[in-house]
N, C-alpha and C positions, 0 to 999 in steps of 0.2 A: 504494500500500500504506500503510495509519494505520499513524501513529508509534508508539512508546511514549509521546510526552506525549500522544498522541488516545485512547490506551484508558485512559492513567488519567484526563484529562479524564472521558471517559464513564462508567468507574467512579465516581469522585466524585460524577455529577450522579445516576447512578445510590442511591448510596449516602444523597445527599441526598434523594431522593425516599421512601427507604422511613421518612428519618427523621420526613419531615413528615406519615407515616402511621403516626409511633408513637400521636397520640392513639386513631386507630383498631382501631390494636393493643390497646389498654389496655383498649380498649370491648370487645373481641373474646375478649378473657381476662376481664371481668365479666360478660361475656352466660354466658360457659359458664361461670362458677361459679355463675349463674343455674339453668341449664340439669343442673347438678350433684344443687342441692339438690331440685330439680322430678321428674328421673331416680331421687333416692333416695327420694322420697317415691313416685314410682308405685311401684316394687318395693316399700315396706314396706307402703302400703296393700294390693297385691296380695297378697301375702302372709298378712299378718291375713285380707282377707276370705276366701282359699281355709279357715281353719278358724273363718270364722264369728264373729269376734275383731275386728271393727273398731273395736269399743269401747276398744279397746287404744291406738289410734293417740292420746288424750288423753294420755296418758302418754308417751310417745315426745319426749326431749328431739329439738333439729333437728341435733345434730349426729349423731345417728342416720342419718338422712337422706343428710345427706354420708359418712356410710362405708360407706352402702349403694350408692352411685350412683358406683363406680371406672371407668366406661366415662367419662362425660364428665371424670374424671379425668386418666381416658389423653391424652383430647382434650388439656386444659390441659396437659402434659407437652409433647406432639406439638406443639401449635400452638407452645409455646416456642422449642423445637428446629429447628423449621421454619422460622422469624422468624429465628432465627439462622445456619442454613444458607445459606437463601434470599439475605442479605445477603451470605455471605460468596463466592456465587457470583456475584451482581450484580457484587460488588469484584473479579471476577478475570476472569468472560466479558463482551466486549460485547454479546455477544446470547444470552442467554438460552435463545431459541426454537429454535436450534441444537444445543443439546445433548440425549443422548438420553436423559437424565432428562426435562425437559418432554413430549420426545415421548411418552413411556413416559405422562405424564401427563395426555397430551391422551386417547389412547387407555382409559384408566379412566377418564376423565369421560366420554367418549363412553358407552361402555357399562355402567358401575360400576352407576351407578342401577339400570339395568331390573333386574341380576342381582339388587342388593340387594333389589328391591322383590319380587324373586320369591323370594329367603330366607326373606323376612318372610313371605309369605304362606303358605311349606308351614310355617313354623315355627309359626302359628294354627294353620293347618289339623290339625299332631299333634297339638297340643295339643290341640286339641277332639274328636279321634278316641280322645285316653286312652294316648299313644305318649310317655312323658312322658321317657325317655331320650335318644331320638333329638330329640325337641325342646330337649332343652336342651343336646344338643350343636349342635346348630344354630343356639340363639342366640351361642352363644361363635363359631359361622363367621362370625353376622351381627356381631359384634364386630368381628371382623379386616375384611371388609369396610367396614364402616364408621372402621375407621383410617385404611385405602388409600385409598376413597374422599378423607375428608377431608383427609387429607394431597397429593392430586393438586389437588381445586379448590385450595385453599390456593395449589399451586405458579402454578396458571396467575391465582388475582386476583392475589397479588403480581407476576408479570411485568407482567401486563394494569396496575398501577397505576405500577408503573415503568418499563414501556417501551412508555406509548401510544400510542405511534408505530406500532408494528406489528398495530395494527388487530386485536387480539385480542378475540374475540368471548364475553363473560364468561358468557352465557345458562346452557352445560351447568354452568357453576361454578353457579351459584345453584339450577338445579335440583338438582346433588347434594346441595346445601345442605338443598333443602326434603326429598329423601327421606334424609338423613341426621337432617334433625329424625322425622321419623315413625320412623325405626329407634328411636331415642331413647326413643320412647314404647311402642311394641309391643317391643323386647327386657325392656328391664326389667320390664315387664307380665307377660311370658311367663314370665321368667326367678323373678318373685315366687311367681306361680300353681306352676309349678311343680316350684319347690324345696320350697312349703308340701306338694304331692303327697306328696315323697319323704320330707319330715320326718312327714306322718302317720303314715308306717307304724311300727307297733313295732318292726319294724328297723332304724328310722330313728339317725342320730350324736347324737343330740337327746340329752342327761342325764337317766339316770333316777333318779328321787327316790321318796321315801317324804313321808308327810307323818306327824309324831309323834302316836302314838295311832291310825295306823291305817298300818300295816304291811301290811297283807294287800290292799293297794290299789298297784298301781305308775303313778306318774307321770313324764311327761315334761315337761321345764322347756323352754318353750314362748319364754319371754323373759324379763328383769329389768330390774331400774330399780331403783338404789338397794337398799333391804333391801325390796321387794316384788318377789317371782316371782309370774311366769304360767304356772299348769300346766294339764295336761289329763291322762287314765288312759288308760294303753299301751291298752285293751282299751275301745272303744265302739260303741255301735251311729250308726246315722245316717251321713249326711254330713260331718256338723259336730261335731270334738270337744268335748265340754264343757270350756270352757276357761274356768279361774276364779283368784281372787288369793290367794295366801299369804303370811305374812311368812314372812322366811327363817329365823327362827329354830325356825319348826315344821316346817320343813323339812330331810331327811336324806337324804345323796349317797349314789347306791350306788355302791361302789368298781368301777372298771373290770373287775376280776379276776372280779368276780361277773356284771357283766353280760357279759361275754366269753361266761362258764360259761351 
């Protein structure tokens, strides 16, 4: 039966090992603030082009970008949290592969993918049927999956780097990885297209504005930057709102109460 100076032995070597993968840690929290900016920029081009408006994206500081893109957000949270977990179970289990946390997480990596990939795929498919509800409740499922997911590969490379002795086989971790990148591109995509759906409509939460000197026209304020708004009129024909630039100061809010009414 190991001692107690044989488990903390093993915790230490243990503990040592994840340390010599902090450089990889560090790369692993840049890649996804990579992967941030790249996610918020698919959703805000998608977006503009659902109203025809990509001209728009010129004007888009990049920190736009990143506050449009809180899914790979989540990630950098998560992978924090997990880095931290992860060690603090290293330092207390000798093995790892025994608990039924891993178990639990070999089993989502077994299967997580296909589910996910098949998320993604009805979650196109409404989309392109015009189901624009049920689609974007179903990008928010493919969210959740894609935490679980990553949060499971996560579990089994950190074991796999610190206790390669037990011949863990890293393969399903890296494909989650790879359909965890494609979630990455087709949610936000989805989730761009079809929020611009719902902000078309003139029922949409979108502000509605007047522009001075022509009151008898109602506008929706589409986006802003600085003292320049993006509007377009509640009431158009076509596909594509006409969507054009104001300064704000010929511009006039209508109060909540009225638009309620």
């Amino acid at each position: 039966m190991p001692s107690n100076d044989d488990h903390k032995a093993a915790a230490r070597a243990g503990a040592r090992r994840i340390i010599e993968q902090a450089p990889k840690v560090l790369a692993g929290l840049f890649g996804i603030s990579g992967v941030a900016y790249l996610s918020g920029s698919m959703y805000t081009r998608s977006y503009f082009s659902e109203f025809g408006a990509s001209w728009i994206l010129d004007e888009v500081p990049a920190a736009i970008y990143f506050s449009q893109s809180w899914i790979p957000l989540l990630l950098i949270l998560l992978f924090g949290y997990l880095a931290t977990t992860n060690l603090a179970l290293i330092e207390s289990h000798g093995d790892l592969t025994a608990t039924k946390r891993f178990k639990v997480s070999v089993t989502v990596v077994q299967y997580g993918p296909w589910v996910l990939v098949g998320v993604l795929a009805i979650t196109t498919l409404l989309t392109t049927l015009g189901y624009i509800t049920p689609a974007i409740v179903l990008s928010v499922v493919a969210v959740t999956f894609i935490l679980l997911l990553f949060s499971s590969a996560l579990e089994l490379l950190v074991v796999q780097f610190s206790q390669a002795d037990k011949g863990i086989d890293p393969l399903m971790a890296y494909l989650s990885l790879v359909v965890i990148a494609a979630g990455l591109y087709v949610v936000p995509t989805q989730l761009g297209m079809n929020w611009a759906r719902v902000d078309k409509q003139p029922s949409s939460a979108l502000l509605n504005v007047y522009l001075r000197g022509d009151e008898r026209t109602e506008y929706k304020l589409l986006f802003s930057v600085g003292e320049r708004l993006y509007i377009f009129p509640t009431s158009y024909e076509g596909k594509y709102p006409p969507v054009k630039p104001a300064a704000a100061a010929n511009v006039t809010f209508i109060p909540l109460e009225s638009q309620s009414d």
